[in-house]
Z-matrix of the N, CA and C atoms (Angstrom, degrees):
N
C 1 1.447
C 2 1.525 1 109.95
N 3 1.615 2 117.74 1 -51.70
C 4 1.257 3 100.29 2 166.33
C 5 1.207 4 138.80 3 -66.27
N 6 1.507 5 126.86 4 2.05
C 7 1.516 6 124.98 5 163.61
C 8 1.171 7 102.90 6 -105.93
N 9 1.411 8 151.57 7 21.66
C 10 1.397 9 146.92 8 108.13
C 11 1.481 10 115.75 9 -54.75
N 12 1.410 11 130.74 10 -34.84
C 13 1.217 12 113.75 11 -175.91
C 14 2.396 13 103.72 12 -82.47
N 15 1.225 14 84.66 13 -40.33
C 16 1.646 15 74.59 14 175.22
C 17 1.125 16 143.46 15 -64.74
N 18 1.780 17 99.90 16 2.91
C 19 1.553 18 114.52 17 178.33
C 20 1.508 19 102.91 18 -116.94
N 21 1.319 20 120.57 19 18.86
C 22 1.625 21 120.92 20 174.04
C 23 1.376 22 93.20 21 -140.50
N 24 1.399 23 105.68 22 148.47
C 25 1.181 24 114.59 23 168.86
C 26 1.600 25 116.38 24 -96.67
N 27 1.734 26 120.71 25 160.53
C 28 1.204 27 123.24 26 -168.71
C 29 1.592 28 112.06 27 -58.62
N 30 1.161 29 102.01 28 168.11
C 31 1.177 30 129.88 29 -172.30
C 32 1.609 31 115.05 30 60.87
N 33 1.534 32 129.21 31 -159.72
C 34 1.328 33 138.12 32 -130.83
C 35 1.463 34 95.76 33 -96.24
N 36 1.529 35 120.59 34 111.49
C 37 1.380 36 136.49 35 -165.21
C 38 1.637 37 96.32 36 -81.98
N 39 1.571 38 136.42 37 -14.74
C 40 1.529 39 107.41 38 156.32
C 41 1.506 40 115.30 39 -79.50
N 42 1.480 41 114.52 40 -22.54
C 43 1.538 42 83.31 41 174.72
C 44 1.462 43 113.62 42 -81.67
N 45 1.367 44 125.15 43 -47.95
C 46 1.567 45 118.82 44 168.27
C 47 1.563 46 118.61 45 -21.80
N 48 1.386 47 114.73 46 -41.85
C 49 1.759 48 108.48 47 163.81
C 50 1.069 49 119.84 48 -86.88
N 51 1.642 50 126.84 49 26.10
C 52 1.281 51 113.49 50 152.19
C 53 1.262 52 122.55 51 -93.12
N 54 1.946 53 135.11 52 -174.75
C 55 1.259 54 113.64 53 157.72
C 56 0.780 55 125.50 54 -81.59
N 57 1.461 56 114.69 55 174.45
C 58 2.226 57 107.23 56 -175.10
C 59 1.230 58 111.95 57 -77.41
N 60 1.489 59 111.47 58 -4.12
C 61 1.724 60 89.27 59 169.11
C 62 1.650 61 108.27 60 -102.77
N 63 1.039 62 116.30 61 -18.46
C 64 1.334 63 100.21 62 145.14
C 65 1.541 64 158.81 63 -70.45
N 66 1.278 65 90.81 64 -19.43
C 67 1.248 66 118.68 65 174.78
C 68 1.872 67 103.18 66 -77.09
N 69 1.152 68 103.08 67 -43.84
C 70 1.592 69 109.05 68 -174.63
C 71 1.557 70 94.95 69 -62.43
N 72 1.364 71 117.82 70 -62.20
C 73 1.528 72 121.28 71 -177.70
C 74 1.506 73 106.96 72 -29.72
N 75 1.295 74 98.92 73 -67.60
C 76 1.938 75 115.67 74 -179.91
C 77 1.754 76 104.27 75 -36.37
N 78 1.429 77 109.70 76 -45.06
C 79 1.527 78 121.75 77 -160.62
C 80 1.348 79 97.32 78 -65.27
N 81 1.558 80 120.04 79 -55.95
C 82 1.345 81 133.18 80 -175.34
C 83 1.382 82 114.46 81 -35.06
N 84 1.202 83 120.95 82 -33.49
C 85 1.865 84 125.89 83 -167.00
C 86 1.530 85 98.01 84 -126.50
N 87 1.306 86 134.87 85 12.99
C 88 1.227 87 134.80 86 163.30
C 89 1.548 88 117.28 87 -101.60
N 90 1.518 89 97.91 88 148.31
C 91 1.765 90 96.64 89 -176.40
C 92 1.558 91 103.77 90 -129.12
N 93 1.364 92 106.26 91 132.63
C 94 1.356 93 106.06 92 -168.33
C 95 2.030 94 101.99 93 -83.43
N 96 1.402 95 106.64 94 136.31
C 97 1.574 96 114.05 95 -177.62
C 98 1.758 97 102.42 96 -131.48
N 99 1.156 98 93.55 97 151.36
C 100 1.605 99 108.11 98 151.07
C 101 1.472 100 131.90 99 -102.28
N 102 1.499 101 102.87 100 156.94
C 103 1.843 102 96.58 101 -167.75
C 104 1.319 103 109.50 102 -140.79
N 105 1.858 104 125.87 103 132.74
C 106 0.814 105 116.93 104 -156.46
C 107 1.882 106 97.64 105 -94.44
N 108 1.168 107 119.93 106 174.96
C 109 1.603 108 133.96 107 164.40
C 110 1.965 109 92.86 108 -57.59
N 111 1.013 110 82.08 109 128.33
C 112 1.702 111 97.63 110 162.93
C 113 1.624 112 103.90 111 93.29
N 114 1.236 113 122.43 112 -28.48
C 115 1.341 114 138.36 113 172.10
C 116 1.397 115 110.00 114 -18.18
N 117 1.606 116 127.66 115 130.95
C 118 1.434 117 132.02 116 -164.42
C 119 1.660 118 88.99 117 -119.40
N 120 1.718 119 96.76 118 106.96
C 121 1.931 120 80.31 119 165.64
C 122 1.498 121 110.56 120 -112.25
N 123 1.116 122 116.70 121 21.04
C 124 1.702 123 117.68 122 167.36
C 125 1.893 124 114.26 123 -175.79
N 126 1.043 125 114.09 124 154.84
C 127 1.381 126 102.28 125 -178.59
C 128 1.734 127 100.11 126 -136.86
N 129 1.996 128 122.61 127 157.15
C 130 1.059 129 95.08 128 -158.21
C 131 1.094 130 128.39 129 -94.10
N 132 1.549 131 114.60 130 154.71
C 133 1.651 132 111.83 131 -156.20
C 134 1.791 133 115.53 132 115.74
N 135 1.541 134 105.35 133 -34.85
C 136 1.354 135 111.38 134 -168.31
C 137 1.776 136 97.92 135 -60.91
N 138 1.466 137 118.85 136 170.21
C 139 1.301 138 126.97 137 165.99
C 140 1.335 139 94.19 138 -72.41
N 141 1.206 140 101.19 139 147.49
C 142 1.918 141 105.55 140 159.50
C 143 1.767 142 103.91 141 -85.53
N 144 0.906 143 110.68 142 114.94
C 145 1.988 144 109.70 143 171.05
C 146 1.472 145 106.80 144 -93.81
N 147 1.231 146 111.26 145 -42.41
C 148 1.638 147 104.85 146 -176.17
C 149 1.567 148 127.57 147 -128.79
N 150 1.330 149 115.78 148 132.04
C 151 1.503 150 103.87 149 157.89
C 152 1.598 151 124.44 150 -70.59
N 153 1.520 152 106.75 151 143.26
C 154 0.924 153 109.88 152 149.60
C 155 1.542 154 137.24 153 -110.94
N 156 1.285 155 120.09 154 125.51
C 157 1.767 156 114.57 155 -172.05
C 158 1.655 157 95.83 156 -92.31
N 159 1.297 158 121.97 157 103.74
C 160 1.414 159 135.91 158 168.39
C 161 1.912 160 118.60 159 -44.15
N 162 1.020 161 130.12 160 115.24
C 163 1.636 162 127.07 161 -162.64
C 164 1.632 163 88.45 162 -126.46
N 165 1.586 164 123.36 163 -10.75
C 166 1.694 165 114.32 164 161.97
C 167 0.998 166 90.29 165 161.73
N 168 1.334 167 89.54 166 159.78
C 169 1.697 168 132.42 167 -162.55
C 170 1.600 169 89.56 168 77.24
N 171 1.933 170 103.51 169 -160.45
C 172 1.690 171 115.17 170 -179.93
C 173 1.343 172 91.35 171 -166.07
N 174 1.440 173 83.64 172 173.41
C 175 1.420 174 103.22 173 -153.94
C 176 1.866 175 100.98 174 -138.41
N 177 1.385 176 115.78 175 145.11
C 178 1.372 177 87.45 176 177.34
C 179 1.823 178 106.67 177 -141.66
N 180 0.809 179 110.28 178 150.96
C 181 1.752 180 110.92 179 176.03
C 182 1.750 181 108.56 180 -78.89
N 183 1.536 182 96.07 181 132.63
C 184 1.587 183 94.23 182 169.56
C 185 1.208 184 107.11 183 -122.24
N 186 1.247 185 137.42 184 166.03
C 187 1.598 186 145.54 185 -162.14
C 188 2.617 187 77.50 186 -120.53
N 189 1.316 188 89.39 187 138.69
C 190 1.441 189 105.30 188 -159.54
C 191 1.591 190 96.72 189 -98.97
N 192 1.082 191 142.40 190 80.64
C 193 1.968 192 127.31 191 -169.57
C 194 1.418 193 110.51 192 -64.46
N 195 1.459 194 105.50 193 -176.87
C 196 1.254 195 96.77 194 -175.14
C 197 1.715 196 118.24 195 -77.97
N 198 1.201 197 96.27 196 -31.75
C 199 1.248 198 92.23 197 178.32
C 200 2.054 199 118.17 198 -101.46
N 201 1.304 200 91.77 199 52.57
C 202 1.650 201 108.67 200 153.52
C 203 1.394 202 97.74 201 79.20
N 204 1.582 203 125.90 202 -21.03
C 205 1.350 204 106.28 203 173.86
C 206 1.662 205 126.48 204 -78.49
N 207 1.478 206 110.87 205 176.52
C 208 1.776 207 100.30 206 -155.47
C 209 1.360 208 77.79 207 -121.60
N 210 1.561 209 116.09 208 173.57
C 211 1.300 210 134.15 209 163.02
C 212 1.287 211 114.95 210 -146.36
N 213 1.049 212 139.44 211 117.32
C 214 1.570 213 152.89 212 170.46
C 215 1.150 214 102.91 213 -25.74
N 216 1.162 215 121.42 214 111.74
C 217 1.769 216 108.10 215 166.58
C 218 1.726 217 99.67 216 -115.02
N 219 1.171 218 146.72 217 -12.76
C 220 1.525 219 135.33 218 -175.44
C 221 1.642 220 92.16 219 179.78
N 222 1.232 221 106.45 220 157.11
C 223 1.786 222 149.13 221 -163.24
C 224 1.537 223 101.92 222 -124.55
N 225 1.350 224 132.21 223 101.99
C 226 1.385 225 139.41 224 150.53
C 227 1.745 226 116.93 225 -101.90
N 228 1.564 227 90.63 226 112.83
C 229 1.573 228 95.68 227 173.43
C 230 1.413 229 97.52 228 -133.51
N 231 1.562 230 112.55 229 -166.58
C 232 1.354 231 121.79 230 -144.89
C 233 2.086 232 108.17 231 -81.04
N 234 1.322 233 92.55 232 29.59
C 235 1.507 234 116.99 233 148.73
C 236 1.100 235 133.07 234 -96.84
N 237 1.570 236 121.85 235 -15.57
C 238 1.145 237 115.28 236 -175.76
C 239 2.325 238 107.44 237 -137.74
N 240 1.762 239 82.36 238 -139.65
C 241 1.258 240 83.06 239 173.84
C 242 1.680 241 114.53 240 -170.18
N 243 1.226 242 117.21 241 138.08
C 244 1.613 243 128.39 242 -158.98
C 245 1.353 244 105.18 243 -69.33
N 246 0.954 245 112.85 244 138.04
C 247 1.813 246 90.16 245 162.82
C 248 1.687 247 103.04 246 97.90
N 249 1.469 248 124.93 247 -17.99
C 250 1.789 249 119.85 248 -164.05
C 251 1.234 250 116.09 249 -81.77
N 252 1.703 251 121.77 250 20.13
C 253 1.457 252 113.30 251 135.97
C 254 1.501 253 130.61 252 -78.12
N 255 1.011 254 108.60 253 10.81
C 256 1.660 255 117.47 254 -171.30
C 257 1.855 256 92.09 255 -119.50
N 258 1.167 257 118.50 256 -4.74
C 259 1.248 258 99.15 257 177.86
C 260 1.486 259 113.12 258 -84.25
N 261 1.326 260 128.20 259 -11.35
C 262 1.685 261 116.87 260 -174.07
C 263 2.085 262 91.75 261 -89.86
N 264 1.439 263 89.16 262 -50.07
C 265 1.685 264 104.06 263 -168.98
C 266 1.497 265 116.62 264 -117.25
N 267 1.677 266 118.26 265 156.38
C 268 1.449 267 94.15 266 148.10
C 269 1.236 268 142.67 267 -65.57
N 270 1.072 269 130.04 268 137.86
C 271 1.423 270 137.15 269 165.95
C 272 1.209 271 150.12 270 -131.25
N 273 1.241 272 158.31 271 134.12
C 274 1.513 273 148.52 272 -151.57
C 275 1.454 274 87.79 273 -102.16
N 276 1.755 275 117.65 274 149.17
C 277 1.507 276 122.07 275 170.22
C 278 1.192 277 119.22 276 -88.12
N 279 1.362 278 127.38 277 159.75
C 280 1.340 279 103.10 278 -155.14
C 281 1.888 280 96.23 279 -144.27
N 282 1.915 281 92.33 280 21.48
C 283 1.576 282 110.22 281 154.11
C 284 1.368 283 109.32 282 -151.83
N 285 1.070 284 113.26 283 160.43
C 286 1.486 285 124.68 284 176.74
C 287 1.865 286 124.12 285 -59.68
N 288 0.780 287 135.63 286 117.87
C 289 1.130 288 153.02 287 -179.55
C 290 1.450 289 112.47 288 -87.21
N 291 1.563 290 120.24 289 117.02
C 292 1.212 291 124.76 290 -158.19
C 293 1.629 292 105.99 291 -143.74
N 294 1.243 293 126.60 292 148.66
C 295 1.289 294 127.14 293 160.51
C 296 1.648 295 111.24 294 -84.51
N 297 1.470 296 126.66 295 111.63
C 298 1.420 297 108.03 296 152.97
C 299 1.093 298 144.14 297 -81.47
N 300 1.921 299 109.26 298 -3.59
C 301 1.168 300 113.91 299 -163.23
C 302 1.867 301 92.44 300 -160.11
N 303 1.748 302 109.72 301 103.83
C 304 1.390 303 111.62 302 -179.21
C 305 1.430 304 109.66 303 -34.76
N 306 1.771 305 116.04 304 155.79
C 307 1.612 306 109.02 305 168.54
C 308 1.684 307 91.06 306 161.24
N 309 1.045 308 105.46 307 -159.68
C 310 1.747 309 101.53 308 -153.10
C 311 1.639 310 98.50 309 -126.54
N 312 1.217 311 94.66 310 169.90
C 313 1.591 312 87.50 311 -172.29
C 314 2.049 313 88.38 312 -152.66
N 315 1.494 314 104.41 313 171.86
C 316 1.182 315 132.45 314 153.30
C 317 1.381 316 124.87 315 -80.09
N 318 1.329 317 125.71 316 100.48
C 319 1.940 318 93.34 317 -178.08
C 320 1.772 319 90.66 318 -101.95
N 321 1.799 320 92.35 319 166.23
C 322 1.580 321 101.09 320 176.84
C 323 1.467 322 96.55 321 -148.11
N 324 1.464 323 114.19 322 127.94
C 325 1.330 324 109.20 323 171.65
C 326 1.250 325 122.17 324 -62.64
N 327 1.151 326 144.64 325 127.92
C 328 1.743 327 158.50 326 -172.65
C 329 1.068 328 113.61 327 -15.48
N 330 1.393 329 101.56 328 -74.94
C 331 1.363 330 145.63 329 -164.55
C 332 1.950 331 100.05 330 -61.18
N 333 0.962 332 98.44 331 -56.01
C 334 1.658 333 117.99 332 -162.85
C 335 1.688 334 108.14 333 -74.73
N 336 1.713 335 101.31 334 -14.93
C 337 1.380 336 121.26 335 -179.76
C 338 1.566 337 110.66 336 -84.65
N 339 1.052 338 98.71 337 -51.66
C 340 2.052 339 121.43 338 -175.56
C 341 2.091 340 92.44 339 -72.51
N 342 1.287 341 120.21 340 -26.68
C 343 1.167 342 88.24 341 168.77
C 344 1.472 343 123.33 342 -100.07
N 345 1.250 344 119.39 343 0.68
C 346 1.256 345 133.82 344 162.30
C 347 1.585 346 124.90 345 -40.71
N 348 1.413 347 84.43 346 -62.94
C 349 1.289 348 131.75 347 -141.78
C 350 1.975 349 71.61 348 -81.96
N 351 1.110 350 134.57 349 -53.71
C 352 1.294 351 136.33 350 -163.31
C 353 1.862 352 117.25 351 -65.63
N 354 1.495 353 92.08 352 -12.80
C 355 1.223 354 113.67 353 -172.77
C 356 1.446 355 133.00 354 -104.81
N 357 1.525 356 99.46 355 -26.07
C 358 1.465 357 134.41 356 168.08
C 359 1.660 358 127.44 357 -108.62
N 360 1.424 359 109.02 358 73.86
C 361 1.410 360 80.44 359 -172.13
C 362 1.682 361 130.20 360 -64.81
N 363 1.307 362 118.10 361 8.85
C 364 1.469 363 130.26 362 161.33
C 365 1.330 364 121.86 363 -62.35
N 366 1.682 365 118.67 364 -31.04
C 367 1.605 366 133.68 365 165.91
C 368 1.204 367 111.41 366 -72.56
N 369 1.658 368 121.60 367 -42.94
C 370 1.747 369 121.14 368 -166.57
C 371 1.614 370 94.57 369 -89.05
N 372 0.989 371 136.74 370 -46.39
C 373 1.562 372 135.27 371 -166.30
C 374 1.402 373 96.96 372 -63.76
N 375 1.591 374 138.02 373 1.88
C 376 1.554 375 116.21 374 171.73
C 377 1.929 376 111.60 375 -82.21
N 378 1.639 377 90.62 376 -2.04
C 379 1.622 378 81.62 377 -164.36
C 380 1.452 379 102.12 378 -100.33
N 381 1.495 380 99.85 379 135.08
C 382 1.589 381 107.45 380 178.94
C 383 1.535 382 146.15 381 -19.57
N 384 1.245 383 148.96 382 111.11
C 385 1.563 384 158.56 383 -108.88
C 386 1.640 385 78.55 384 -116.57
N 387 1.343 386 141.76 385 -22.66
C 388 1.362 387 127.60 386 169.30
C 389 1.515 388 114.07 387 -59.82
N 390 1.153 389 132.19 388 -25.87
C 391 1.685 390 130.30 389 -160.44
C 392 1.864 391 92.80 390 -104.28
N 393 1.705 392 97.63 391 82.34
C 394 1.188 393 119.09 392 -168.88
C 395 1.838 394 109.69 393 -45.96
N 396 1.133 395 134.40 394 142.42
C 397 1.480 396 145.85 395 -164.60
C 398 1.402 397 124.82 396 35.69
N 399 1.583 398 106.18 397 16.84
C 400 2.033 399 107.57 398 175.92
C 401 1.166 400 94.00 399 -67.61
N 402 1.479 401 122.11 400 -77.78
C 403 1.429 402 118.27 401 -171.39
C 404 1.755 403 128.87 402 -37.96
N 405 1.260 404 114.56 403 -39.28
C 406 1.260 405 125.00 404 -148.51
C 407 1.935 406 97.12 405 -92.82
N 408 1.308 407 115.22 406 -4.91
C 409 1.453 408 109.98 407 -173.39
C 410 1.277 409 99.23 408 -126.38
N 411 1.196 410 148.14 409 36.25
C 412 1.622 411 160.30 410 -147.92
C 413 1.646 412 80.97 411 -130.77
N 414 1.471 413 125.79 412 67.33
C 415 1.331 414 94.84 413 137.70
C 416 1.965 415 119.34 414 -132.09
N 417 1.238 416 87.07 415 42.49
C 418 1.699 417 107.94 416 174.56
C 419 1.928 418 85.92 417 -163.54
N 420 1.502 419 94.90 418 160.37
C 421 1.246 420 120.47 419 -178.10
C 422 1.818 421 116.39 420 -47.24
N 423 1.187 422 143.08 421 148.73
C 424 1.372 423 141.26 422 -175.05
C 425 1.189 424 104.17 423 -46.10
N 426 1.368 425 150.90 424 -175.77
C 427 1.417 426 149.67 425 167.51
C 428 1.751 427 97.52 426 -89.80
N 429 1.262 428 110.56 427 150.02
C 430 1.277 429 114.55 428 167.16
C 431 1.443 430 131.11 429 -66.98
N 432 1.024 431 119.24 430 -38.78
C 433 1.867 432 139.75 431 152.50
C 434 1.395 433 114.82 432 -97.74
N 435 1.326 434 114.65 433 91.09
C 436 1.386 435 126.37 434 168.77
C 437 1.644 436 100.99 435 -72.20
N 438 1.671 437 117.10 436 176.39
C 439 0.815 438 145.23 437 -165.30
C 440 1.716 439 97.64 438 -58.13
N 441 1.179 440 123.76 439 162.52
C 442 1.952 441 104.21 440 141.95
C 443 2.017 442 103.24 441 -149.26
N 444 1.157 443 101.52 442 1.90
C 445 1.943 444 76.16 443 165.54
C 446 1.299 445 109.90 444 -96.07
N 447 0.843 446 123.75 445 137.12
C 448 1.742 447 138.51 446 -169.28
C 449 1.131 448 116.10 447 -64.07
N 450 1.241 449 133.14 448 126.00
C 451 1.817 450 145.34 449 -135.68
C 452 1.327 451 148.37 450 77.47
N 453 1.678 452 90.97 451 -27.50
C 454 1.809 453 114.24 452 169.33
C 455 1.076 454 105.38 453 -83.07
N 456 1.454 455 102.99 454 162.50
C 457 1.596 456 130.39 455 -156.94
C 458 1.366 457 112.63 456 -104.99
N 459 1.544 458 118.49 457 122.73
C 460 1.209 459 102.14 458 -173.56
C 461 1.670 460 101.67 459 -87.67
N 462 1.713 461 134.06 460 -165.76
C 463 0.895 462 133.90 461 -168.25
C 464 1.892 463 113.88 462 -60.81
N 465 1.868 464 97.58 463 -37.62
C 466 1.439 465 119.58 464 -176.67
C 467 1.587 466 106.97 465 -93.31
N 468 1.315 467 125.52 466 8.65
C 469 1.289 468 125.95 467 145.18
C 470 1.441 469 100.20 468 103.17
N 471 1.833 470 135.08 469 -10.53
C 472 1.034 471 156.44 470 -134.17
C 473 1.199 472 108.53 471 -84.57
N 474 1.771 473 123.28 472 -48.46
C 475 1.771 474 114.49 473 -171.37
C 476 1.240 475 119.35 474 -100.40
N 477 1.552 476 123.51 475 7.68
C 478 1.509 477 126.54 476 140.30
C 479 1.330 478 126.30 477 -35.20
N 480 1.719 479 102.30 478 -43.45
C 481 1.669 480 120.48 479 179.26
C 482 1.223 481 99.20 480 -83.06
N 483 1.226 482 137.08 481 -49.41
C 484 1.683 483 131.22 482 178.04
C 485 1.165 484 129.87 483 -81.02
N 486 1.415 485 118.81 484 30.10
C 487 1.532 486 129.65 485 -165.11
C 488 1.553 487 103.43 486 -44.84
N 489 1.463 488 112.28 487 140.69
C 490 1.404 489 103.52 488 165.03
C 491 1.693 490 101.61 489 103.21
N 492 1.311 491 132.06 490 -32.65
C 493 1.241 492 142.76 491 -145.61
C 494 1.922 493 104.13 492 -104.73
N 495 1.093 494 135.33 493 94.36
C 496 1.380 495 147.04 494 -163.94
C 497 2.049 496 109.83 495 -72.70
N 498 1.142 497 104.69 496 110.95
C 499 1.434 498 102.83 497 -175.94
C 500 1.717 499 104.54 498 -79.12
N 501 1.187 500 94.06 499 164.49
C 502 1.693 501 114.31 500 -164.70
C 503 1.565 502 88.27 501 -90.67
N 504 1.647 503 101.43 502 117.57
C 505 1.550 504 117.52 503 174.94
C 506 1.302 505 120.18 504 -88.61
């Protein structure tokens, strides 16, 4: 790990692989925050409003049971970013969002991201080539009412890949 960290520089390695004028664009509507350990940035059901691009510490999603216990479902650290089902579409989370480890983050409002992102294809091309036809139909803004039963297709091809994942009505 430490000769991965000495060959990257700090903070959030998707924006560092963007270009700087995209990255600057991205910067423009981002607000830099701090986050404490224990920190709640969504609970499930909530809308997602913002990404966060993690620059240290992590954060991790838990799936909430019924009877109050949590289960790890994914690890976001300063590789990724909290919140990046809401970046193609809206969406409500549908686990809890937690800090495990204080550290700073990027926030970007959702909304303000997806139209960016619609405008730049240097902003939308950072998000993963697995979430089959998001990328490839971005050439106007996401639809405003995405799909929401889990498997159907929204217009941009998007909640096939997010099965399971409830859009913000």
């Amino acid at each position: 790990m430490r000769e991965f960290m000495r060959h990257h520089p700090p903070g959030n390695l998707l924006l560092s692989a963007m270009a700087p004028e995209d990255r600057a664009a991205l910067s423009a509507i981002a607000t830099p925050i701090d986050f404490a350990h224990g920190q709640v940035f969504a609970e499930p059901d909530d809308p997602i409003e913002h990404l966060h691009f993690i620059e240290s510490g992590f954060c991790s999603s838990v799936a909430v049971l019924e009877d109050g216990r949590t289960v790890e479902t994914l690890m976001v650290g300063r590789e990724g970013v909290l919140g990046v089902v809401a970046a193609l579409t809206p969406q409500r989370a549908h686990t809890r969002s937690v800090a495990q480890v204080a550290g700073s983050a990027q926030r970007v409002e959702a909304q303000r991201l997806r139209v960016l992102a619609a405008q730049r294809p240097g902003v939308r091309d950072i998000w993963p080539t697995t979430w089959p036809g998001c990328r490839a139909n971005w050439s106007s803004p996401p639809p405003a009412t995405p799909c929401t039963t889990p498997g159907a297709a929204s217009p941009n091809g998007c909640c096939a890949a997010t099965t399971g994942s409830r859009a913000t009505p």
